[in-house]
C-alpha positions as CSV (number, residue, x, y, z in Angstrom):
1,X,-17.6,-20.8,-15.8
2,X,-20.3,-22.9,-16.5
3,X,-21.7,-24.8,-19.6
4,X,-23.9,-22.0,-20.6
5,X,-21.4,-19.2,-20.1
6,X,-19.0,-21.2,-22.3
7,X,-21.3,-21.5,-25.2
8,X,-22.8,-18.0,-24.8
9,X,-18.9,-16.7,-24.7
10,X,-18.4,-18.7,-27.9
11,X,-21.6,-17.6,-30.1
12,X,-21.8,-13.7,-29.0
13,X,-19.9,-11.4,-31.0
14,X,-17.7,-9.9,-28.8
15,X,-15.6,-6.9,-30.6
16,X,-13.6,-3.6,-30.0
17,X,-10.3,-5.1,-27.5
18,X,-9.6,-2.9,-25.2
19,X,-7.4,-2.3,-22.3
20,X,-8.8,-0.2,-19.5
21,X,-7.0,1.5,-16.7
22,X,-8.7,2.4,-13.3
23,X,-7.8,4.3,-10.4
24,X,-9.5,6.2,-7.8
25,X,-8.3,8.3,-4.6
26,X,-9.5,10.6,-2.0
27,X,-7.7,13.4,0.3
28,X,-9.0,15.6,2.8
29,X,-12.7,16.1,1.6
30,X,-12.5,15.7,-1.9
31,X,-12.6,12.2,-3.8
32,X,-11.7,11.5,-7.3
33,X,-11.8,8.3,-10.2
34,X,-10.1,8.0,-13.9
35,X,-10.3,5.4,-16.0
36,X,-7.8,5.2,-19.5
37,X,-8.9,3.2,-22.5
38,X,-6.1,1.7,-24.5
39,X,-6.3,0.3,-28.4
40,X,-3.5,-1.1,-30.4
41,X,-1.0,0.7,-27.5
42,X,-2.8,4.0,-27.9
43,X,-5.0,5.7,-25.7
44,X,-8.1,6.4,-27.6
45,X,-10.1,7.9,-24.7
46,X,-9.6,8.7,-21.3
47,X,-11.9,10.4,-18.3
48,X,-11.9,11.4,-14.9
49,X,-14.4,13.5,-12.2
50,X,-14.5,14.2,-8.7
51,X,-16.6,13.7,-6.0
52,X,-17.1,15.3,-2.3
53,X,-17.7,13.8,1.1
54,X,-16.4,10.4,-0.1
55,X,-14.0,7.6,0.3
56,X,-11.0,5.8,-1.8
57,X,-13.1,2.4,-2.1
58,X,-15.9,4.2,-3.6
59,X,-13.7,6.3,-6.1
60,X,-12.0,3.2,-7.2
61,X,-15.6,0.9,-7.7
62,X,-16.9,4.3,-9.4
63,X,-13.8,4.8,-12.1
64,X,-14.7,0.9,-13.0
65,X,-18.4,1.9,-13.4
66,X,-17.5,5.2,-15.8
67,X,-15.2,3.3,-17.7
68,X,-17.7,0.4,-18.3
69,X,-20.7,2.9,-19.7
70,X,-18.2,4.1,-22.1
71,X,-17.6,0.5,-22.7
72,X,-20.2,-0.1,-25.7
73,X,-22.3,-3.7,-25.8
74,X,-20.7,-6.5,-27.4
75,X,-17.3,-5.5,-26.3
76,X,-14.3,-6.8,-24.8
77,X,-11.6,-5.5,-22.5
78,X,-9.3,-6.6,-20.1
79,X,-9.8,-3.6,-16.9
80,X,-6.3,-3.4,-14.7
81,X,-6.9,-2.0,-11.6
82,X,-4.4,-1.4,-8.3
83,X,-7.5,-1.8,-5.9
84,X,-7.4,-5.4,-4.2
85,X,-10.9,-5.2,-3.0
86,X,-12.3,-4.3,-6.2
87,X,-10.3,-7.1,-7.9
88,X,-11.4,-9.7,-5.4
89,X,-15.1,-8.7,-6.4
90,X,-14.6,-10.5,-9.5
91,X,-12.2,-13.7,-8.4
92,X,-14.0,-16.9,-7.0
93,X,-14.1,-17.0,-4.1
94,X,-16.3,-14.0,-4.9
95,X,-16.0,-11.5,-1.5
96,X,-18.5,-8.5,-2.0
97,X,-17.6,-5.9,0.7
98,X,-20.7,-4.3,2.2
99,X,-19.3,-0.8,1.8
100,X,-19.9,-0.3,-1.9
101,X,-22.9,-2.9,-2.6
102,X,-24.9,-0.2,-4.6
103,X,-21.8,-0.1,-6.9
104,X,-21.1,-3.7,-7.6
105,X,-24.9,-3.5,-8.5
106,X,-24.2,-1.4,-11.0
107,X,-21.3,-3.0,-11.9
108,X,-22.7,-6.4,-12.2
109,X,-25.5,-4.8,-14.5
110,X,-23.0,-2.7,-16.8
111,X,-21.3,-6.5,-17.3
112,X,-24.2,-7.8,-19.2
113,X,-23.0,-8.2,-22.9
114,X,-19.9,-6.9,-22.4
115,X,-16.5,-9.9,-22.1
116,X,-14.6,-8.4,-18.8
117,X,-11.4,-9.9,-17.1
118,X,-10.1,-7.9,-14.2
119,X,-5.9,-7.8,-13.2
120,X,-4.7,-6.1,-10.4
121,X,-1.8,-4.2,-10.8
122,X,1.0,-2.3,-8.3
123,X,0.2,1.2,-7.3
124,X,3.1,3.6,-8.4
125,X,4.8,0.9,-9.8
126,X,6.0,2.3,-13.4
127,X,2.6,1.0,-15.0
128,X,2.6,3.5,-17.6
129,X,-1.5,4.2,-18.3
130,X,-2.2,3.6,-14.6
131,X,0.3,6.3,-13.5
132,X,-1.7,8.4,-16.3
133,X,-4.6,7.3,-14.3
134,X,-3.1,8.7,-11.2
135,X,-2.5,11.6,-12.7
136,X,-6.0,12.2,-13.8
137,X,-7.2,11.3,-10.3
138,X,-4.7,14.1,-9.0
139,X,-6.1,16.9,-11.3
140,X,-9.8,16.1,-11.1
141,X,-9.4,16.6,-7.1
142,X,-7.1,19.9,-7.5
143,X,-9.8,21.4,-10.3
């Protein structure tokens, strides 16, 4: 980070920790991303949707960008996610893959004012709120 990140990091008010869970799959035709909010060890929101003719990268760059407009300005949260090319997005060396480029646009502008780390985390691993996120996935492409 540079000089100016450092300061601005120090002087804005960032507020509202939160811990956000992302997932996003696809089968057959149908596509599908949910994202899980966590406060304090509570979820205090969660959401999920689907999507047709589409594929897993997209779902999983698309439950980051749903869960970042619900993220209000001026907040902070720490997004775990089990994609690998979605982490790497935001880990120098920076690799952007071509396939989702109008996402990490929108990604990159939904950052603005808001304090974001990014963990990657094992896919059906036990992970309790991504498993929930799984799940979410799994009943927004069934509905």
């Amino acid at each position: 980070m540079n000089a100016i990140g450092k300061y601005l990091k120090q002087i804005l008010p960032f507020r509202n920790k939160y811990s956000i869970f992302t997932d996003g799959s696809h089968k057959e035709k149908w596509g599908s991303w949910a994202f899980v909010v966590v406060q304090k060890h509570k979820i205090v929101f969660e959401s999920s949707g689907r999507v047709r003719n589409t594929n897993s990268h997209r779902m999983e760059f698309q439950a980051a960008i749903e869960a970042l407009k619900y993220l209000k300005k001026g907040s902070r949260a720490h997004f775990y996610c089990d994609s690998k090319v979605l982490i790497d997005c935001f880990k120098p060396p920076q690799t952007r893959p071509h396939i989702s480029a109008d996402q990490l646009r929108t990604i990159d502008a939904l950052l603005i004012n808001r304090d974001v780390s990014w963990k990657w985390v094992k896919a059906h691993s036990g992970v309790s709120y991504n498993e929930r996120c799984d799940e979410l996935c799994r009943k927004a492409r069934e509905s």
